[in-house]
The first five atom37 places (N, CA, C, CB, O) and aatype in JSON, in Angstrom:
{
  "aatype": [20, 20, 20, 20, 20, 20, 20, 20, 20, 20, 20, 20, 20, 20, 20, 20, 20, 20, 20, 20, 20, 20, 20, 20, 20, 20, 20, 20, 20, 20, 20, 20, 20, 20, 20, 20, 20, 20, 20, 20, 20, 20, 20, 20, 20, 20],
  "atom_mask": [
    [1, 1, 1, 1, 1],
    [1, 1, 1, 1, 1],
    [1, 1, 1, 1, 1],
    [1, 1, 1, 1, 1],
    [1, 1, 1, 1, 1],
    [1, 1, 1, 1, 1],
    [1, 1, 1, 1, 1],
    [1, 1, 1, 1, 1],
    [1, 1, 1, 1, 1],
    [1, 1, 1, 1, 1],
    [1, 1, 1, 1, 1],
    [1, 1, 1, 1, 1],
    [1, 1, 1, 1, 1],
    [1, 1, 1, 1, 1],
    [1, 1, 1, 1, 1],
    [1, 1, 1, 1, 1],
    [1, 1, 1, 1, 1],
    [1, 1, 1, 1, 1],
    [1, 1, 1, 1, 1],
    [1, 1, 1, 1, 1],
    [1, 1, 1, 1, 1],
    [1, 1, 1, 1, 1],
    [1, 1, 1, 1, 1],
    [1, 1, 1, 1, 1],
    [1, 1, 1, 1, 1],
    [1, 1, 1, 1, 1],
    [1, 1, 1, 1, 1],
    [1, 1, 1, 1, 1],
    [1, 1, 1, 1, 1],
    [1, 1, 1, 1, 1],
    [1, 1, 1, 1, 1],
    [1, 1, 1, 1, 1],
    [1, 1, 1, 1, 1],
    [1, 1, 1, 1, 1],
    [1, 1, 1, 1, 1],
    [1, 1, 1, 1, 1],
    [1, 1, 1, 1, 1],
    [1, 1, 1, 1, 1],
    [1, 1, 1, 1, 1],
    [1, 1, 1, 1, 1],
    [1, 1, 1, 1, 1],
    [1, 1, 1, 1, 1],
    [1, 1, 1, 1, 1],
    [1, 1, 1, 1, 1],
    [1, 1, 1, 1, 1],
    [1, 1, 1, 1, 1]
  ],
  "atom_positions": [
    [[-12.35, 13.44, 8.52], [-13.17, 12.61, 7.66], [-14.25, 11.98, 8.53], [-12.31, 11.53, 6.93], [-14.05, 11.64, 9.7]],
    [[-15.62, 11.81, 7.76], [-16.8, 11.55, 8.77], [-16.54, 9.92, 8.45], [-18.63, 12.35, 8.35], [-15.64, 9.35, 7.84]],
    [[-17.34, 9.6, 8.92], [-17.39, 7.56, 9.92], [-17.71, 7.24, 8.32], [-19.35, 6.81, 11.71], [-17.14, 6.56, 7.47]],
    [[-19.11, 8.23, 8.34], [-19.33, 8.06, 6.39], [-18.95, 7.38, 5.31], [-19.0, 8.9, 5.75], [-19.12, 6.26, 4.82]],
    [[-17.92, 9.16, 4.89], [-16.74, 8.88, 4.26], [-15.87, 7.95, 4.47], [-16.17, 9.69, 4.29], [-15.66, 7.26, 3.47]],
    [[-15.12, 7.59, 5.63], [-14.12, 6.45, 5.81], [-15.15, 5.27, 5.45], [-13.34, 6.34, 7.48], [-14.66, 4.57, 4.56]],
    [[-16.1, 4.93, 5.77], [-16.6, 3.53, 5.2], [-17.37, 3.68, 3.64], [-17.8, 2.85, 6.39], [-18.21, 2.82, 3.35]],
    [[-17.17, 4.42, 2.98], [-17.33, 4.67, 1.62], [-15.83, 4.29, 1.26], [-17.88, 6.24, 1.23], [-15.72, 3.45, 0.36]],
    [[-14.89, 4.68, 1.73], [-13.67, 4.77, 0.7], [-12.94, 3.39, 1.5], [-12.59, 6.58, 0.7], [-11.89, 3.07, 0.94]],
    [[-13.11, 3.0, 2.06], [-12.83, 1.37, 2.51], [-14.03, 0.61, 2.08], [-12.64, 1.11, 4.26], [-14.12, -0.6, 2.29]],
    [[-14.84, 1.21, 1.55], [-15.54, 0.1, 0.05], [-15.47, 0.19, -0.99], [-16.72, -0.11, -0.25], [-16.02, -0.53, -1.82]],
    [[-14.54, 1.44, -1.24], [-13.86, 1.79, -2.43], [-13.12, 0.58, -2.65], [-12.98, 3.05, -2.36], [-13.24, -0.44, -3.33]],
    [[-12.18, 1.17, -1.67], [-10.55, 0.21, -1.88], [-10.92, -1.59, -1.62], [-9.06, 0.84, -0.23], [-10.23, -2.42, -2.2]],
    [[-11.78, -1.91, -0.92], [-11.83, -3.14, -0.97], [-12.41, -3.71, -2.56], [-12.67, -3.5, 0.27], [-11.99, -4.8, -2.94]],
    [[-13.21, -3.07, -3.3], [-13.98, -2.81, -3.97], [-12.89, -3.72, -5.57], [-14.41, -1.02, -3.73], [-13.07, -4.7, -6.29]],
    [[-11.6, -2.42, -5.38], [-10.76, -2.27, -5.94], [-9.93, -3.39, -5.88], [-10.36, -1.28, -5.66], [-9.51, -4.01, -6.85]],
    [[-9.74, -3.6, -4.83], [-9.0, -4.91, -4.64], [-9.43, -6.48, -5.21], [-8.96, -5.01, -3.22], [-8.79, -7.44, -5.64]],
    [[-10.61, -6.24, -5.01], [-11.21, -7.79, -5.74], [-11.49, -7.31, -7.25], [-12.96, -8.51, -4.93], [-12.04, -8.16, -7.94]],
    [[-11.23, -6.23, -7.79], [-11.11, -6.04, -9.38], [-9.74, -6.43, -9.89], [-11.36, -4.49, -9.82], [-9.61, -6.86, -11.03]],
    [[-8.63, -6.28, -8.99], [-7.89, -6.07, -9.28], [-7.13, -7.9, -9.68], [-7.52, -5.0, -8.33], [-6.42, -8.42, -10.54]],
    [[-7.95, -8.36, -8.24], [-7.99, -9.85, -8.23], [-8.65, -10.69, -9.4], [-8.68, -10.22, -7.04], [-8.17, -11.66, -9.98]],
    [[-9.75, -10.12, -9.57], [-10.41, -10.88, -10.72], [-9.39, -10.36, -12.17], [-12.32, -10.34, -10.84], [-9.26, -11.18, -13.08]],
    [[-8.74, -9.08, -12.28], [-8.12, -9.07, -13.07], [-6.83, -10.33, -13.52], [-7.88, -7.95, -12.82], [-6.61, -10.75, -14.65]],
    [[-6.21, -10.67, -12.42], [-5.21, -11.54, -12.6], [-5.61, -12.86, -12.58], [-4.27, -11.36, -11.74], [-4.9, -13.87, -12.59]],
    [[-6.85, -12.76, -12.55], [-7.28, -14.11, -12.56], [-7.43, -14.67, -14.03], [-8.6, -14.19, -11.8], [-7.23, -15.79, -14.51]],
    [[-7.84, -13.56, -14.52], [-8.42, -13.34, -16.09], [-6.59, -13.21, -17.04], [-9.73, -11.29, -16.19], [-6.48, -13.7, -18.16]],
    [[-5.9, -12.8, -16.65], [-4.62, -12.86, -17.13], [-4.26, -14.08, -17.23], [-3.75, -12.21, -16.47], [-3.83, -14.58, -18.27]],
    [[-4.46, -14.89, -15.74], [-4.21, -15.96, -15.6], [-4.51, -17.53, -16.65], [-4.69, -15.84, -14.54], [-3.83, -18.46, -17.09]],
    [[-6.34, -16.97, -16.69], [-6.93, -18.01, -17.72], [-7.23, -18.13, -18.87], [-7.74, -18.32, -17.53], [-8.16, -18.72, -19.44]],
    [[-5.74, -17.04, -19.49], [-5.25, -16.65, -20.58], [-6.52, -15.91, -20.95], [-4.67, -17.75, -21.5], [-6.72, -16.07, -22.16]],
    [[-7.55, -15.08, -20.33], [-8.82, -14.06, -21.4], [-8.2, -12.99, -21.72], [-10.37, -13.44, -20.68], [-8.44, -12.54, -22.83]],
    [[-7.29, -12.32, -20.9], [-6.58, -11.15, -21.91], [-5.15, -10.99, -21.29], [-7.48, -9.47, -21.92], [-5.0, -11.62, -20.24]],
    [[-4.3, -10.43, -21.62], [-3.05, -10.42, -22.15], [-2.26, -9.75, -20.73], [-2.97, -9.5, -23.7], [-2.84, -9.4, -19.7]],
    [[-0.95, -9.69, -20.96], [-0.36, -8.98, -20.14], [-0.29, -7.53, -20.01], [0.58, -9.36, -20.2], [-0.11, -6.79, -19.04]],
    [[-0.5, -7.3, -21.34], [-0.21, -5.76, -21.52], [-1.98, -5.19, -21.26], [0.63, -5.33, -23.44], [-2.34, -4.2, -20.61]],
    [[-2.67, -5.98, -21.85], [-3.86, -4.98, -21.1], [-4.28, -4.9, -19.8], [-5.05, -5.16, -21.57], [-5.03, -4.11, -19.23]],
    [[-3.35, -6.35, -19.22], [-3.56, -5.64, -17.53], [-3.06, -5.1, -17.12], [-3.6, -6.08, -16.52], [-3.41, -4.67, -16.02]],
    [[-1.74, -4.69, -17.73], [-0.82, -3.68, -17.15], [-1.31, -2.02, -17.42], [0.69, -3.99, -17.86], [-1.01, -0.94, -16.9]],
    [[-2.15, -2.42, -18.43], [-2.98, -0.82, -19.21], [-4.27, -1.02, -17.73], [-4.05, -1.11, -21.75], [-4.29, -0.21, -16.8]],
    [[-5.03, -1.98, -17.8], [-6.1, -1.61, -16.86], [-5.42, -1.15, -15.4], [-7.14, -2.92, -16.68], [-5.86, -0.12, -14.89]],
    [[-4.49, -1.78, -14.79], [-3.51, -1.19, -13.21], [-3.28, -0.26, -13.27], [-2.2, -1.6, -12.74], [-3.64, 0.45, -12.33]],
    [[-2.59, 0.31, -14.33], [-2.38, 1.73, -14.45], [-3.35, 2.97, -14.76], [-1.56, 1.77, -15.3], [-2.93, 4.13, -14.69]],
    [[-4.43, 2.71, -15.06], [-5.76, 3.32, -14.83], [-6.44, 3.26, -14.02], [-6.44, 3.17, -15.42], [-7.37, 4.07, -13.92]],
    [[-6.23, 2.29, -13.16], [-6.66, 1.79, -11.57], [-5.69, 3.2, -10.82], [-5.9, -0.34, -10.99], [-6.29, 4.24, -10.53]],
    [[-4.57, 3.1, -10.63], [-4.05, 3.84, -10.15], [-3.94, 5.86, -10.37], [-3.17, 3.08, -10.33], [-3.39, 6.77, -9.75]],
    [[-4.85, 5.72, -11.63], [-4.52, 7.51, -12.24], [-5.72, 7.74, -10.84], [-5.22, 8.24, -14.64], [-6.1, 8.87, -10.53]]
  ]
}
């Protein structure tokens, strides 16, 4: 894998990570539910 690629896909995943954060944040301040974050994680992950 080129220098590139590895710093494309470690701005992927960091990328991902603060979505994932703002997701539970949003669970948190009751804007949507449990089950649609459990639907959005699991589309995170396909």
């Amino acid at each position: 894998m080129s220098r590139t690629e590895r710093l494309r896909l470690e701005e992927a995943v960091s990328q991902a990570d603060r979505d994932l954060e703002e997701l539970a944040v949003q669970v948190a301040d009751g804007e949507i539910d449990a089950v649609t974050a459990a639907r959005l994680r699991e589309a995170y992950h396909r």
